[in-house]
N, C-alpha and C positions, 0 to 999 in steps of 0.2 A: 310509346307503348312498350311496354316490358313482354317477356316469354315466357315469361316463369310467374304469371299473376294472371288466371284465366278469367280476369272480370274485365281484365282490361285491352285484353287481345277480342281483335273483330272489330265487327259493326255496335250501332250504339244497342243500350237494353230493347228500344223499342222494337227493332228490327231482330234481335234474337227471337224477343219475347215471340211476334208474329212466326218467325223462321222456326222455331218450336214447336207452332200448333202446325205448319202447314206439313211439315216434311213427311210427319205422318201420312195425312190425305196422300201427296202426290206419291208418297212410296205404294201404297194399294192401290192409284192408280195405274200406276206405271207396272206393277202385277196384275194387274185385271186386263188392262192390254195387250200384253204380252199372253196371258192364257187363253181368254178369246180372241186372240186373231185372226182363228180359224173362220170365225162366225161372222167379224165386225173385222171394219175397218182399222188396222192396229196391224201390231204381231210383233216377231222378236225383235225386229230395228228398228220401230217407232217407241216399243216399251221399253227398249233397254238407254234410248236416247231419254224418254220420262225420267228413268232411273238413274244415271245418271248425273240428270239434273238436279237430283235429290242431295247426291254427294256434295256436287259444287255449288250448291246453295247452302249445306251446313258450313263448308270451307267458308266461303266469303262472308257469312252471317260471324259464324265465331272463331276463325282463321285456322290455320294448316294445325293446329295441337292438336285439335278436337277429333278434326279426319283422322290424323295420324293414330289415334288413341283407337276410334273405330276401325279402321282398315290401314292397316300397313302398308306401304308401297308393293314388298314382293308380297303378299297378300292379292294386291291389286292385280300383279302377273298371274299370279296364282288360278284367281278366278277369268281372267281371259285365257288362261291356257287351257282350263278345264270346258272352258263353252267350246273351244274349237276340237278339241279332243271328242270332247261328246255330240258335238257336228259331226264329225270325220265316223267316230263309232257307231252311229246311228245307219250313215249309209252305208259305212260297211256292214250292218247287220241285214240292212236289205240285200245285199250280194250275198252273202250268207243264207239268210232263211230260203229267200226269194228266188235267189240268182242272177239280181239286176239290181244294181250299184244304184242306190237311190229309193228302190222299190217299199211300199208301204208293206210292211211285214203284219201290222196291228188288223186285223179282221174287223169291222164292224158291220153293223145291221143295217141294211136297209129304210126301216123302220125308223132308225134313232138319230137320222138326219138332223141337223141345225141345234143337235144337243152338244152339252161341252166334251163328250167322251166319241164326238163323231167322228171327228179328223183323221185317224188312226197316227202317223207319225208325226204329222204337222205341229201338233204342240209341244212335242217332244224338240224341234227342230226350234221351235222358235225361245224355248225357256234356254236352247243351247246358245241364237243366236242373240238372245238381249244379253245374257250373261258377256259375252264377245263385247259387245258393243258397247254395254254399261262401263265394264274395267278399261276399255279401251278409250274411250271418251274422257272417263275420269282421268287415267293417267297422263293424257296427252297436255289437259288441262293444269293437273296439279305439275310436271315438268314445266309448262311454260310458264305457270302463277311462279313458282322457287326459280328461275331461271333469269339471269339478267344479260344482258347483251352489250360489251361495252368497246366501241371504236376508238383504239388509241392508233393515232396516225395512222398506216393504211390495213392493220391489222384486226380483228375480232377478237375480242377477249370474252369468254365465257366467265359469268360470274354467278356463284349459288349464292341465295341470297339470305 
């Protein structure tokens, strides 16, 4: 397999062609659980783990070019440092508005229970923590996928592959 000839890096056509239509689905999905969390069984580290798997499913379908093309590595840092920034900001805004570190600063109705806009920070908390978890997952993945490990006599040898 060549690197430089993207028909022939990955998996075969059959497994693209499928890996194509699905990635779509499971990327909405993996948004939809992450937004209703609040409501359903999900939330940001079940949907960021969905999301995730979105990535390393196009990796292994049509190999590390493809990724690299859509999401860069420091890209990758990128968006796991902004989930945690926007974790951290968030409570800090609750000390802030509130006066207690963590506190729901978002007012809702009574009334508007079990709707998507009821949670008040909760959803806010969970688009921070899949974001975390999605880049965080993916990278650990794509290092160990380029990463080769080679024992010459009693040492380790680190090898990119």
């Amino acid at each position: 397999m060549t690197d430089n000839n993207n028909a022939t890096t990955g998996m075969s056509e059959i497994v693209k062609t499928v890996c194509g239509i699905l990635e779509g689905f499971i990327f909405v999905f993996g948004c939809y659980i992450v937004i209703y969390g609040h409501l359903t069984p999900g939330g940001g580290f079940a949907g960021g783990v969905i999301l995730a798997a979105v990535f390393i499913l196009i990796m292994l379908a049509f190999g590390k070019e493809r990724i690299l093309k859509i999401t860069p590595r420091r890209r990758g840092a990128l968006i796991e440092s902004i989930g945690a920034l926007s974790f951290l900001s968030i409570a800090w805004a609750g000390l802030y508005i509130r006066g207690i570190f963590f506190r729901n600063f978002i007012t809702t109705n009574p009334d508007n229970h079990f709707n998507i806009l009821s949670g008040g920070t909760i959803p806010l908390y969970n688009i921070a923590i899949a974001l975390k978890v999605m880049a965080g997952l993916f990278l650990v993945f794509f290092v160990l996928s380029i990463t080769r490990v080679i024992l010459e006599g009693d040492k380790l040898k680190m090898v990119k592959k």
